[in-house]
Every structure is written in C-alpha cells, then in structure tokens.
N, C-alpha and C positions, 0 to 999 in steps of 0.2 A: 252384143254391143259392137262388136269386128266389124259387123257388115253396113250396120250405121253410121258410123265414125268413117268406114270407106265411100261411103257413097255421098259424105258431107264435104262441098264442093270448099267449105272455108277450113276445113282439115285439112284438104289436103293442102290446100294454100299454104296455108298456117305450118304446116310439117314441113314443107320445101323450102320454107326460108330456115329453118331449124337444123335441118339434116338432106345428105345426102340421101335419100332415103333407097334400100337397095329390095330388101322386103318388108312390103308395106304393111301387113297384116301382123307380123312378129314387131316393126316399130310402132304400131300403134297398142300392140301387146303391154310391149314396155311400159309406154305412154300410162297405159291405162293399172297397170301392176304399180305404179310410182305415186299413183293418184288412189288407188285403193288400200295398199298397205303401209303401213308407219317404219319406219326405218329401219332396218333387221328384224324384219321377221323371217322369224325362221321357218314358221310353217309354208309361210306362200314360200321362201327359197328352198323349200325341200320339195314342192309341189313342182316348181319349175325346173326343178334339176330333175326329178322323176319324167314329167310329161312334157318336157316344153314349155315352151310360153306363152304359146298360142290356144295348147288342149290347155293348160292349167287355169288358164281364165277360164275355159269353159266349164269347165269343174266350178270357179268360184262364183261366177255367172250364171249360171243356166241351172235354172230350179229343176230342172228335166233329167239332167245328169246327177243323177242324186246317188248310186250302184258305190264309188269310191266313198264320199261322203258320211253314207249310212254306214262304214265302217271305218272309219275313219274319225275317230273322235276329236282330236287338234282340227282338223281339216275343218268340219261340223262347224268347231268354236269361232275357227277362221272365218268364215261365210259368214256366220254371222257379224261380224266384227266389219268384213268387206262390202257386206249387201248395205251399210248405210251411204258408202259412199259410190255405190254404182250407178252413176246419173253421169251418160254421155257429157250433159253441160261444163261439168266438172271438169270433164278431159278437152272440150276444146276451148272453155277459158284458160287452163292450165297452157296447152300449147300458142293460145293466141296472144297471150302474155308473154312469153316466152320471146315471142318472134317480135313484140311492140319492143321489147329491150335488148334487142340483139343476141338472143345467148340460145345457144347453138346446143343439140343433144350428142352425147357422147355415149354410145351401147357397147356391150362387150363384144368384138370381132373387130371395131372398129381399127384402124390403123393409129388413133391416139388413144386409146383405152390399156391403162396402166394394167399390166398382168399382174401387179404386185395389190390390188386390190381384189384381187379373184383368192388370195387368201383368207381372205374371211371367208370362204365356203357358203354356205345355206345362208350366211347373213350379209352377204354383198349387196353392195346395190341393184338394181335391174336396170339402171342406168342414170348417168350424170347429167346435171345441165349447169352449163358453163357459159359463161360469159368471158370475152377474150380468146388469150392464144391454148386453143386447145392441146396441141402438142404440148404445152409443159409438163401436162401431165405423163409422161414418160420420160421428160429430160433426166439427167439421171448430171451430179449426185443429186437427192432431195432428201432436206435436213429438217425435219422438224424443232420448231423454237416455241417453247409455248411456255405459262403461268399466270401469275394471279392477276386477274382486275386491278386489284386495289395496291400494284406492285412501290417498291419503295424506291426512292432517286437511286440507289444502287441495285436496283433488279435491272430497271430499264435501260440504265448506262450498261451495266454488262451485256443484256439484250442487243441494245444497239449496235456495240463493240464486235462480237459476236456474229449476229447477221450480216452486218455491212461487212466484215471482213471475207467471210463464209460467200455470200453475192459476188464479190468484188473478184473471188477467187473465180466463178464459176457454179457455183451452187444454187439450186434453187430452194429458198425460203419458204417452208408450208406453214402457218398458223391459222390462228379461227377469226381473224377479222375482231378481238374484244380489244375491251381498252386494257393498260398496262403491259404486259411485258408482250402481248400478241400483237399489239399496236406498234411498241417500240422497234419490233422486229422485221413487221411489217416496212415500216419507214425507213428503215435502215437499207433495208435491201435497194430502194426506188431510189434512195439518196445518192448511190453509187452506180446507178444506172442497171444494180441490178435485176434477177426474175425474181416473183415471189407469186405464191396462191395463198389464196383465204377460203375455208372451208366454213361456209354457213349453216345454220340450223333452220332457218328461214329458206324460202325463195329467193334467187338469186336476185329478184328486184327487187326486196326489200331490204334497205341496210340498216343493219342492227349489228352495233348499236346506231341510234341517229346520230350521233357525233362525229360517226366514221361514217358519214356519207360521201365527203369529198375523198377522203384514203381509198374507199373502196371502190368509187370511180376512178382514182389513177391505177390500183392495182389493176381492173376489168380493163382498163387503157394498153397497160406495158406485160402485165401480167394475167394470172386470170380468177374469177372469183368462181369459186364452185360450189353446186348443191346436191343432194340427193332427192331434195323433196320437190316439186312441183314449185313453179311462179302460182304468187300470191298466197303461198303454205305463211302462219305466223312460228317463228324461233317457240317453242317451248322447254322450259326444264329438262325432260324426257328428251327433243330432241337435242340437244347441246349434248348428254353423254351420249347418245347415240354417234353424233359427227363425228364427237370423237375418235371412235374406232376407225375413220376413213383417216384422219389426219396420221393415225399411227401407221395404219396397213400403207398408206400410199409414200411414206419415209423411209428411207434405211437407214435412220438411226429418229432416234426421239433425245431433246434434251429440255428440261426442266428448269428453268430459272431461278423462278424463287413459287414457292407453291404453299399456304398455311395447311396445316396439319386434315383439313379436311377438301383440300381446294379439288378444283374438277379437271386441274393436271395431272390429278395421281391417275384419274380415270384415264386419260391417255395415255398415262406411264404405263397401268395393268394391260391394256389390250397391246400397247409394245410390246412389254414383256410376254406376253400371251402367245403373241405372233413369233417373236424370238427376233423380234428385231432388236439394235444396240439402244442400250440405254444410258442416258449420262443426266448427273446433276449438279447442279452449281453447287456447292456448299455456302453460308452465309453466317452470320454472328449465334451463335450455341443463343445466345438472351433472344435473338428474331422469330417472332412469329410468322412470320412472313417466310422464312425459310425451314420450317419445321419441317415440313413437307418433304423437300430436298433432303433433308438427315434423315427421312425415313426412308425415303427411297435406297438412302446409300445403305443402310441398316436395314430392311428388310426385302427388297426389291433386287438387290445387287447390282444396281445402277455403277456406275463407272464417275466415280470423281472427277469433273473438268473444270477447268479455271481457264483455257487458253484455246481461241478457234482451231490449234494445233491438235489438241488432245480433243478435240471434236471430231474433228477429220479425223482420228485415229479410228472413231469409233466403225465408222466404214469402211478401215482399212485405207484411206487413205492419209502421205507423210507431205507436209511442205506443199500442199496442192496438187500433186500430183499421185497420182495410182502407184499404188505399193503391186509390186507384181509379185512379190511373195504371196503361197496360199494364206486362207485366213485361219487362223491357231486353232489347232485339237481342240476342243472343248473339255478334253482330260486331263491335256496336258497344264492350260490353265489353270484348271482348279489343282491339280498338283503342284503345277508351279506356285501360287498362291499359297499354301499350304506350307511351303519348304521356308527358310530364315537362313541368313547368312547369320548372325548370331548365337543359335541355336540348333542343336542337333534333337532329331527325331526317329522314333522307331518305322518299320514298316506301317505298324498297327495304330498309331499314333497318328501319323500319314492318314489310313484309311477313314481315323474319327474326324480329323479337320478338312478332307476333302472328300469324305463322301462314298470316293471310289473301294473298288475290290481289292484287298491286298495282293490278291495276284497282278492284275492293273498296274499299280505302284510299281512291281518288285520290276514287270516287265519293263516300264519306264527308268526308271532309275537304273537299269543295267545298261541301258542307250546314255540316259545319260552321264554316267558315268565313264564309259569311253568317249565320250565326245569332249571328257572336262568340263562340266555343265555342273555336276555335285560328285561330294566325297563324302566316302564314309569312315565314321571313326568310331571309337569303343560306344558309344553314344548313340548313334544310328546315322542319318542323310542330315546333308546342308547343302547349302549353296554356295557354290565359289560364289565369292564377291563381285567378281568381276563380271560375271554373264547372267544372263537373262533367261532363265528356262520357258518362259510364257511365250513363249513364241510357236 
C-alpha cells in the first residue's frame, strides 16, 4: 500500500500541506496505522514497537508475509480486524480532509510531539492530527478540567472559576470539547485570553457536539483542537473512553469537577491514576448526584480534595503560580505523614496498618523525623507536632 500512496501525485500534495514531511514512507506509515486501527490498540502498538512502522504494516498488509502471523495469534485477529479497512481511498480521503480544514499531523520525533504521551506504551497513538497551534501540545503546565455533560449551575461556575484563573495564570486548559463542565472550562480559558486544547473522539473536522461548533472554531483559532483518529472518523461511545486516556497522559495533573457516580470522568480519572499522574476532585453537596463521582474518587481513587485554583497548582507542585523548587514529596513519606494525627498517638505497627508501609520504613523515618521536630514520642507511640507538616 507504501508504494501506492507514494506514487499518488494527490498524497503527496495533500501530505505537504499537513506535515513537514521528513520520511515519507514511515509518515504515510502512520497515516495509514491511524486509518486501520481504532484507538489503543495494543496489538498494532506492540507490532510497531517490535518492527517498525513501516515492516509492521507490512505484516498487517501483505497477505505474503504471513511467517509472523501464523504464529502469532493477537497478530492473526488483528489482520483481520485491519484488512476491512485497508483501502488506499480511505487514507487519501483521511489526509485530503485533513489539509481542506487546515489541521496539521503531529508524529512522535516531531519537535511539538508531547513525550508525556509516549507513556501509554503499546497504546499511544501513532500519531495526532491537530488543528491550530501545535506546539501547545508541549506547553507545559497542562491541567486537565474535565466532568459531567449534564453538569449543575455550581459545577460550571466552579469550572469556570477554576480554568479561567489556572489560563490567566499561565496554564494550559485540556478537556474534551462536551458540554457542561468541559465547555465551561473551555470558555473560561479564551475568556481571559487564555490557551486551551480540546481532545476529540471524532475527526478533527467534525464538531461534536454540534452546539460547540463555534467554541471549537475559536479554540482551533487561539488554541488547538486535537484527534487521534483520522478527518471524517464519527465520535463513538468506544472512542470517547478511549480519548480519554490521551487527555490524562497528555496532563500533569487531572481534576474532576463534579462527575455522577458512573460518569465517563472517572474513566479519565483511572487512566490518571494509572499513569500516576496527580489527581484532584472537587467535593459537592453529600445529597448531589452529580457529585457522587467526585466522593468516590476521594474515597476510593485517592484523588486529592480541591476547592481553590491554589490547591490545583499544588497538585503539580506548583505555589501562587509559580514553580515550587522544592523536590516533589517521598511517596512514603506522604502516606506516612497521612497516617500520623496531631491528636492521637500511634504505634510503629499501627503506622504500618494505616499507611501501608514496612515497620522498618516507619521506624527509619520517624527517627529523621524526630530529630528534625517533625514528631514526638510518647508512652502511646508517634504524633505530629502541631506545628509542622511531615508530607513534605
């Protein structure tokens, strides 16, 4: 299919207004891996980390190379799953589309290809198409704002509040382009003349929803709209959790607005936390359905309680808008500081059941902090001076 696609005088057309293009036969690789497989998959991303991206289509392509395949049983299932969509036509409407709406390909080497999306491994994309300023995608900080559709006059006001302050600071604003608290977040950022990206499940030329078709022409304007999937792809259920994953991995922190107890936030919250990126959630009325979500998160997720774009920016480690130059805290040390009460004394062992850690762990820390004034012990076991903050 490489050699067809190369010698198609409207491909190449069509590719040169999309990309820089440096090698042609691994970007039309791409091209063609974006238009054959559905959004993480894992098999074609294991297939191209093993061989390339140029042998791995051949593999998925070429009924001739069948030696991998016949042993290969994922591989096998994949091919078949891929051979519906292998039809050249597909890949230069995909690209000619592309270039009718101005949106530009972004591949991993590229000089604006976010390395923080190379953490999804086997299930990254093969590459992005973007409409707007593709360097956002690297600006750095990027804060994920995301929640429910159907959010309530107090989601979206704290959304707002939130973004636009987060923008206004400096920040770039990621959500999914839907309505309610990803809308409110959106607007918020442009209202203060901040950046913002929208991650769609669609084609970047189709906006979805239609109500955010003017929002999503000023984002693509000042900011930029992003997809994994091919112009002219339709948003499906499948892919909306899919995007998801890119709006987490491409964040260094994710935060939760208001989310109902099955909302397709928490699915952005898991691949956060997955990733080990920060997590935080608004908390809302114990009676709100609409916030149940957000209490679960806090309660089973270990999301990080925020009420204030302050303690947002904490989640990055960043204080007051600016870069905390302190390293970012033990991960021991937390869940031991957590653990410890200025009201209440605890044993070593006691310590080990609420935080997890080794009693040896503990005993090693608490002996640091203990010379530093940090905690005291009494007939009882450890506490916390009042005064200081061990999570650090």
């Amino acid at each position: 299919m490489i050699e067809l696609l190369r010698s198609d005088a409207t491909v190449r057309s069509a590719l040169d207004a999309t990309r820089d293009t440096v090698d042609l036969d691994a970007d039309l690789a791409r091209v063609v891996w974006s238009v054959l497989a559905e959004p993480g998959d894992g098999v074609a991303g294991s297939l191209i980390a093993e061989l390339g991206v140029v042998d791995a289509l051949s593999v998925a392509c070429d009924p001739r190379d069948g030696g991998l395949v016949a042993s290969n049983r994922a591989v096998s299932e994949g091919r078949s799953r891929w051979g519906t969509r292998a039809d050249p036509r597909r890949v230069i409407d995909a690209i000619s589309a592309a270039r009718d709406v101005g949106a530009r390909l972004v591949l991993p080497g590229d000089r604006e290809w976010p390395p923080a999306i190379d953490d999804l491994g086997v299930h990254a994309p093969t590459l992005l198409w973007v409409r707007g300023d593709r360097a956002l995608l690297s600006a750095e900080p990027r804060v994920a704002i995301v929640g429910a559709r159907a959010a309530s006059g107090y989601g979206e006001m704290l959304a707002a509040d939130f973004a636009g302050d987060l923008a206004a600071g400096g920040a770039v604003i990621v959500s999914g382009g839907a309505y309610g608290i990803d809308g409110a977040a959106h607007r918020a950022a442009l209202s203060v003349e901040g950046k913002t990206i929208a991650f769609l499940a669609g084609g970047v030329d189709r906006a979805y929803p239609q109500g955010h078709q003017h929002l999503l022409r000023r984002i693509a304007d000042t900011g930029a709209v992003v997809s994994e999937v091919p112009c002219g792809t339709a948003p499906t259920k499948w892919r909306f959790l899919s995007r998801n994953r890119l709006i987490a991995a491409l964040s260094q922190a994710t935060v939760v607005v208001e989310a109902g107890w099955r909302s397709g936030s928490l699915n952005t919250a898991g691949h956060a936390a997955a990733l080990g990126r920060p997590l935080g959630a608004v908390p809302g009325p114990v009676t709100s359905a609409a916030s149940a979500g957000c209490h679960r998160l806090l309660r089973e997720y270990d999301a990080r309680c925020v009420t204030t774009s302050a303690e947002i920016r904490e989640l990055w480690g960043v204080v007051g808008g600016a870069a905390d130059a302190a390293p970012r805290p033990d991960a021991d040390q937390v869940r031991l500081g957590d653990a410890l009460s200025v009201r209440a004394s605890f044993s070593v062992v006691e310590l080990s059941r609420r935080s997890g850690l080794a009693p040896e762990r503990i005993s090693s820390l608490l002996g640091i902090w203990e010379l530093e004034g940090r905690v005291r012990r009494d007939e009882r076991g450890w506490r916390r001076e009042s005064d200081t903050d061990t999570r650090r």
